[in-house]
MDTraj code that builds the backbone (N, CA, C; nanometers):
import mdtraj as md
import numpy as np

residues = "UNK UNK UNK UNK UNK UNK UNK UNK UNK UNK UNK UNK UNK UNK UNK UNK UNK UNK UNK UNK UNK UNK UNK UNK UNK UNK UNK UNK UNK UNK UNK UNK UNK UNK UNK UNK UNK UNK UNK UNK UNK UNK UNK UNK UNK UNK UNK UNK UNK UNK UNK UNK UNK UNK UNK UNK UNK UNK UNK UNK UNK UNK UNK UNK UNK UNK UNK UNK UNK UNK UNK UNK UNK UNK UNK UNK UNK UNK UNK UNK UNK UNK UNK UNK UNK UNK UNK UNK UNK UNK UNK UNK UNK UNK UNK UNK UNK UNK UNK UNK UNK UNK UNK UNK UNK UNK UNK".split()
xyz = np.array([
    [-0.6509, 2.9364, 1.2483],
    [-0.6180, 2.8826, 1.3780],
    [-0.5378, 2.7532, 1.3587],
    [-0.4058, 2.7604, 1.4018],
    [-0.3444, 2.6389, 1.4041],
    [-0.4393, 2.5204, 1.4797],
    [-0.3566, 2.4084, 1.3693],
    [-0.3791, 2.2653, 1.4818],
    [-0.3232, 2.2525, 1.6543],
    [-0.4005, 2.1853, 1.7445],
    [-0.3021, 2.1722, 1.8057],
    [-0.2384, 1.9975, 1.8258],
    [-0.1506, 2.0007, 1.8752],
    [-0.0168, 1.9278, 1.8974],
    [-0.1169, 1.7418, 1.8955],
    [-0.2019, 1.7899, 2.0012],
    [-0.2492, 1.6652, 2.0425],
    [-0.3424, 1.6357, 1.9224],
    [-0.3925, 1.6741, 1.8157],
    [-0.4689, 1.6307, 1.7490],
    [-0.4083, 1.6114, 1.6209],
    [-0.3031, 1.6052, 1.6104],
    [-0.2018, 1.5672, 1.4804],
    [-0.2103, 1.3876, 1.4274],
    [-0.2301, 1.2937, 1.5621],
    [-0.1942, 1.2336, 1.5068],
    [-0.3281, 1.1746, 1.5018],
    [-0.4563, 1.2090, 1.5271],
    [-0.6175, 1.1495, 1.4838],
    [-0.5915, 1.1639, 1.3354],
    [-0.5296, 1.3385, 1.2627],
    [-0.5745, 1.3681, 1.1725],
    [-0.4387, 1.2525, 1.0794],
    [-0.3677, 1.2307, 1.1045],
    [-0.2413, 1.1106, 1.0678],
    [-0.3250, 0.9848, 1.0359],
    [-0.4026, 0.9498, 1.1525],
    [-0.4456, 0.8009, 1.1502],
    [-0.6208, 0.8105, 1.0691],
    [-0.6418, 0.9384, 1.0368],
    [-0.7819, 0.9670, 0.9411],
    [-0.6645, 0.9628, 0.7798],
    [-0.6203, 1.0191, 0.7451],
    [-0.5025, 1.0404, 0.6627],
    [-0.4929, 0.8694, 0.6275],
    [-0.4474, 0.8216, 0.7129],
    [-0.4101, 0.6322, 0.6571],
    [-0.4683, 0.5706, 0.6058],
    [-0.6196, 0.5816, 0.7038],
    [-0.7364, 0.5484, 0.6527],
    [-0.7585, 0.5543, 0.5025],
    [-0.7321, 0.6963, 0.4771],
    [-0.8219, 0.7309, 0.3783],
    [-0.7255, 0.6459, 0.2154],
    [-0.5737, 0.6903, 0.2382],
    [-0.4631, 0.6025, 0.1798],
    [-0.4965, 0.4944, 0.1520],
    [-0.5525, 0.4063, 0.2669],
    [-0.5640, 0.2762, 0.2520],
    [-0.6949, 0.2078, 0.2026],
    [-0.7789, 0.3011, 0.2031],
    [-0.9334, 0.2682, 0.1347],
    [-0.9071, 0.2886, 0.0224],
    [-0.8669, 0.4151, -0.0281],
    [-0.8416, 0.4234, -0.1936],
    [-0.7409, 0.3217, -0.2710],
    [-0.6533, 0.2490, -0.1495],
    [-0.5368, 0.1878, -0.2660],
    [-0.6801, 0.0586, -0.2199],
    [-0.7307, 0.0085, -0.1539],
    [-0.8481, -0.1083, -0.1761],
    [-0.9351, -0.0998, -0.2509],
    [-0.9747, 0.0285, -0.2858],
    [-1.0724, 0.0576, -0.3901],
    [-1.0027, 0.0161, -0.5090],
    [-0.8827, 0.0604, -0.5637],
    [-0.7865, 0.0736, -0.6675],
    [-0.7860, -0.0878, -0.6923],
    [-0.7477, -0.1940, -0.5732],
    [-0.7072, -0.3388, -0.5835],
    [-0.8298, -0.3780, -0.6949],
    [-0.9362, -0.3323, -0.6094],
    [-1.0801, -0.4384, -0.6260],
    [-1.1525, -0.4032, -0.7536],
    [-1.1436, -0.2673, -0.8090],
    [-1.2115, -0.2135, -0.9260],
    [-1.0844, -0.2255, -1.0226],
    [-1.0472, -0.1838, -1.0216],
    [-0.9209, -0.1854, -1.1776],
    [-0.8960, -0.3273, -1.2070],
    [-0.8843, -0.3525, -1.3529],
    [-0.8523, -0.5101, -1.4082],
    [-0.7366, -0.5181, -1.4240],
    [-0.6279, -0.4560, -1.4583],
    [-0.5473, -0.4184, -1.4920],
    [-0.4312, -0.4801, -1.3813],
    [-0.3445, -0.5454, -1.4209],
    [-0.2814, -0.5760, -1.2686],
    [-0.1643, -0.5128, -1.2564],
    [-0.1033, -0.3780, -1.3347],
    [-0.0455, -0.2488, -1.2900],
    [-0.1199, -0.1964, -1.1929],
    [-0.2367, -0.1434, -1.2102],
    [-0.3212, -0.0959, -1.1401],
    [-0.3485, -0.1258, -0.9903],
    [-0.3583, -0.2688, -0.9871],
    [-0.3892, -0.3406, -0.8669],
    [-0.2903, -0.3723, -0.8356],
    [-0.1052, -0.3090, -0.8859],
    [-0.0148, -0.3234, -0.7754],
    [0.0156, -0.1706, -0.7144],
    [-0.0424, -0.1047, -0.7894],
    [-0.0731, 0.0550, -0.7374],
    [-0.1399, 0.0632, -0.6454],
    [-0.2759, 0.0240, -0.6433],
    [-0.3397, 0.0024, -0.5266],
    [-0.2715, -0.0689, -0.3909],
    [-0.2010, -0.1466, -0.4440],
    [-0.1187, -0.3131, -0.3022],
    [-0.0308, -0.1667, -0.2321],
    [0.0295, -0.0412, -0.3286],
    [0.1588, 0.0180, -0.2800],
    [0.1073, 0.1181, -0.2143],
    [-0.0681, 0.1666, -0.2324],
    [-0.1506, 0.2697, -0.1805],
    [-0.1382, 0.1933, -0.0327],
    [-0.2041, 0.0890, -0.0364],
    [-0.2545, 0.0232, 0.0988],
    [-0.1411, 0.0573, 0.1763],
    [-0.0293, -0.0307, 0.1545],
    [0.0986, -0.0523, 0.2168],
    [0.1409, 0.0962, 0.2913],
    [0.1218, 0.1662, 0.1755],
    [0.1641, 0.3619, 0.2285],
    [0.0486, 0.3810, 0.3507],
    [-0.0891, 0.3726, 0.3413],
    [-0.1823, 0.3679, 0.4642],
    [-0.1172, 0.3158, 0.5739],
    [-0.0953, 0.1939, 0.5898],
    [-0.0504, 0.1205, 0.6657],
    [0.0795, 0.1579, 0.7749],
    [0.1816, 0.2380, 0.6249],
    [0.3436, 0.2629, 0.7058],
    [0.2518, 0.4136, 0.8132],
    [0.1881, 0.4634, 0.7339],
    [0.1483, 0.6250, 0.7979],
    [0.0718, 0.5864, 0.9222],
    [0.0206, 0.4436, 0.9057],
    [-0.0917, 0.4282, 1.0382],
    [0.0255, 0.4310, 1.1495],
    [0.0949, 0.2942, 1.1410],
    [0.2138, 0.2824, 1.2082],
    [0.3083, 0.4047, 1.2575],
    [0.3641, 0.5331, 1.1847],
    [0.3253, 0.6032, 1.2225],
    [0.2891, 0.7049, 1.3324],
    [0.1785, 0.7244, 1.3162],
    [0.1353, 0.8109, 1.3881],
    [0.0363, 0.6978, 1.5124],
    [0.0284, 0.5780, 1.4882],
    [0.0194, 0.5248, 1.6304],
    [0.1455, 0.5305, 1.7166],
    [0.2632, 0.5752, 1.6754],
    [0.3929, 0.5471, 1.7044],
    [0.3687, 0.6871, 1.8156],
    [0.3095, 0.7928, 1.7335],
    [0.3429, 0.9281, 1.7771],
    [0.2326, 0.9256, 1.8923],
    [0.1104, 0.8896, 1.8872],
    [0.0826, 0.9186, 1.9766],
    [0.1024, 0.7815, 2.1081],
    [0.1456, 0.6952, 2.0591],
    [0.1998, 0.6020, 2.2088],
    [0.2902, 0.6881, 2.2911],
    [0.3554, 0.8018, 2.2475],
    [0.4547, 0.8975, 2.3023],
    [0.5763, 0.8157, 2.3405],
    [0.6232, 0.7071, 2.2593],
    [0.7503, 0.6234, 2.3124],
    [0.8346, 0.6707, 2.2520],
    [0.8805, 0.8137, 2.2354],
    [0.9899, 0.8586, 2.1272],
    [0.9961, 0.8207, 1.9672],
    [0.8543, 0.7544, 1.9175],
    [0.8382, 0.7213, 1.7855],
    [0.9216, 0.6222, 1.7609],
    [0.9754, 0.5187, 1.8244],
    [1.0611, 0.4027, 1.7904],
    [1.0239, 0.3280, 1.7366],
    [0.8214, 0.2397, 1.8404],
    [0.7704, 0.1798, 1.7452],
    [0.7086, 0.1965, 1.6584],
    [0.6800, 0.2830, 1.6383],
    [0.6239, 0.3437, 1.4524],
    [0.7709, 0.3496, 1.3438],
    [0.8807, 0.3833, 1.3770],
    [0.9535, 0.4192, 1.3015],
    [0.9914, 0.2708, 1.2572],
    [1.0101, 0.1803, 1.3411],
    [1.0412, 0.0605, 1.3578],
    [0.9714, -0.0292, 1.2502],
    [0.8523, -0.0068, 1.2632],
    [0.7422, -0.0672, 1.1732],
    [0.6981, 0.0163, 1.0338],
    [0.7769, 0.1194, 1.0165],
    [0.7890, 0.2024, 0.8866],
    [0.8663, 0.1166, 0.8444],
    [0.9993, 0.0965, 0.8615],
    [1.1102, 0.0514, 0.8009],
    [1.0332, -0.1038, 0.7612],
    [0.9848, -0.1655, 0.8527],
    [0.9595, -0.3064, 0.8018],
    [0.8253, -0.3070, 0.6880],
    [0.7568, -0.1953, 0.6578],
    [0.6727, -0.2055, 0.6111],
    [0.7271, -0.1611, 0.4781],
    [0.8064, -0.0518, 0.4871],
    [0.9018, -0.0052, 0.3344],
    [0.9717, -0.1290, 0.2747],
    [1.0252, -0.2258, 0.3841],
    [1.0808, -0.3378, 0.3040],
    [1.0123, -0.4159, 0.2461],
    [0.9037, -0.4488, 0.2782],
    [0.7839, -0.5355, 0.2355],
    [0.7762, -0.4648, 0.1194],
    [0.7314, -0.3496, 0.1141],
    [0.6443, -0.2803, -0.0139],
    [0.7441, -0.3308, -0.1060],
    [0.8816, -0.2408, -0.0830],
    [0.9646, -0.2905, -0.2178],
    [0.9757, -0.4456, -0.2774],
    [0.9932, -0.5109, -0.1691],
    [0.9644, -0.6879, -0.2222],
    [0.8511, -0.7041, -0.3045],
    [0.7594, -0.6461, -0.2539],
    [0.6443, -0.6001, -0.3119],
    [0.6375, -0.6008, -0.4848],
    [0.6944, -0.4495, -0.4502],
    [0.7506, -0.4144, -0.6065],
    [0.8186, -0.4719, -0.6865],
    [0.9241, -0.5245, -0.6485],
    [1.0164, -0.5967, -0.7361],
    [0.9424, -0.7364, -0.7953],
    [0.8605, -0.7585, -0.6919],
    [0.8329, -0.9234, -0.7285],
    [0.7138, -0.9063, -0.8248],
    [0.6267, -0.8323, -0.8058],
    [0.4718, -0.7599, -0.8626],
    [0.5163, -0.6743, -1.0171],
    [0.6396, -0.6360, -1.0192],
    [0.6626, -0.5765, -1.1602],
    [0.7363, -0.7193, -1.2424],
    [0.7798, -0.7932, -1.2094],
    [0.9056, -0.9234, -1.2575],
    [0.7203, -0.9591, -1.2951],
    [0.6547, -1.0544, -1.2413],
    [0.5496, -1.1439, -1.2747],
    [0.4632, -1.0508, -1.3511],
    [0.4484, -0.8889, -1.3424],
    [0.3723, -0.8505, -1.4662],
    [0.3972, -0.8383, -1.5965],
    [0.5378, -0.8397, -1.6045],
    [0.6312, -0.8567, -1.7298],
    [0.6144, -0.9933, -1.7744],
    [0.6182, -1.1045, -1.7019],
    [0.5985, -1.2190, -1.7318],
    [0.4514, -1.2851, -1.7432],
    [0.3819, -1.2063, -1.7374],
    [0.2502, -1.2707, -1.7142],
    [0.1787, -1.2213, -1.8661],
    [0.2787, -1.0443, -1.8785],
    [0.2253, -0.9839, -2.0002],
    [0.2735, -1.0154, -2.1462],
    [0.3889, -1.0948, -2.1389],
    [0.4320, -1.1450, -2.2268],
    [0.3966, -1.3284, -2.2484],
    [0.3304, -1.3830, -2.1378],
    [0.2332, -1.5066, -2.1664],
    [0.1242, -1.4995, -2.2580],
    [0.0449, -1.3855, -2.1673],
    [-0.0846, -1.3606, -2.2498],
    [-0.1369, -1.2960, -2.2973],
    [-0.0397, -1.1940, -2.3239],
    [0.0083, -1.0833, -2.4489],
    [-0.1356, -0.9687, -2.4387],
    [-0.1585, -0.9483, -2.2400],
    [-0.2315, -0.8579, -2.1864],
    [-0.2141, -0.8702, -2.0641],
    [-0.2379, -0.7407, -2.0068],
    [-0.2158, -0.7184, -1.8523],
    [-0.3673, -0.7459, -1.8018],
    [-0.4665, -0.7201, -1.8527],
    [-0.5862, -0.8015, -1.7742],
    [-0.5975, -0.9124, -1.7219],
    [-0.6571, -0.8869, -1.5328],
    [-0.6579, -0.9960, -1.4426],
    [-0.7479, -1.1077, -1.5103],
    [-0.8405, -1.0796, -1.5764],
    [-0.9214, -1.1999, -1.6271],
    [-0.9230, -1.3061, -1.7570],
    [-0.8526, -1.2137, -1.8478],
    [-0.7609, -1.3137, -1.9640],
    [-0.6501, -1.3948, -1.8408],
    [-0.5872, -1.3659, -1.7596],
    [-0.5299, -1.4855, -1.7332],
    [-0.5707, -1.6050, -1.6879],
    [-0.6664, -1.6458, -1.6596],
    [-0.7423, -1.7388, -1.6520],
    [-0.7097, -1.8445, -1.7670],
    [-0.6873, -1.7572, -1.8630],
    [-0.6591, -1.8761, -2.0056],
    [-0.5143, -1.9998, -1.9934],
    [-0.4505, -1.8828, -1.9325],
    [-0.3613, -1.9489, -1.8907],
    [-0.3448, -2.1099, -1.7915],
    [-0.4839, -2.1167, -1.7655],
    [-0.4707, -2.2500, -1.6480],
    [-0.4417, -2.4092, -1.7356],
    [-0.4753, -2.3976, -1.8603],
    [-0.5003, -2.4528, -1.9565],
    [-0.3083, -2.5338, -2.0662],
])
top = md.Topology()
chain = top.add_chain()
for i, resn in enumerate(residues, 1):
    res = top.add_residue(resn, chain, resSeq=i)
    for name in ("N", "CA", "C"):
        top.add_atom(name, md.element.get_by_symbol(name[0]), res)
traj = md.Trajectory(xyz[None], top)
């Protein structure tokens, strides 16, 4: 039995949810700060999908969801660019990507 129409976008905004718990799970458990920018890019993806499908069901022709995709894709990549530059640099300080050896660094 197909879905119907009107319940697409609960199962969209259960969907984000779930995106966005696992990339928080990912932040908070992994040491690793590859890891925990995997998680930052999980969240962010929750987030664009929430946006979204709140878009779809406001029924405004999806403008403001699409609207707030785009600003949320730009973020992520800033995101990225800036989160891979400082792990390169952080991994060649303290010659490890673990969040808690950097601490040594305050020193």
């Amino acid at each position: 039995m197909p879905l119907p129409l009107e319940d697409v976008p609960l199962l969209l905004l259960a969907m984000a949810g779930g995106l966005f718990l696992v990339g928080l799970v990912g932040l908070l458990v992994r040491p690793s700060l590859l890891f925990q920018l995997l998680g930052l890019e999980l969240m962010l993806a929750g987030a664009a999908l929430g946006f979204v499908a709140a878009g779809l069901r406001a029924k405004d022709g999806l403008v403001s969801g699409q609207a707030m995709l785009l600003l949320v894709l730009a973020v992520a990549a800033a995101e990225a660019g800036l989160g891979l530059a400082l792990y390169l640099r952080l991994g060649r300080a303290a010659g490890s990507d673990d969040t808690d050896h950097l601490r040594s660094l305050h020193d």
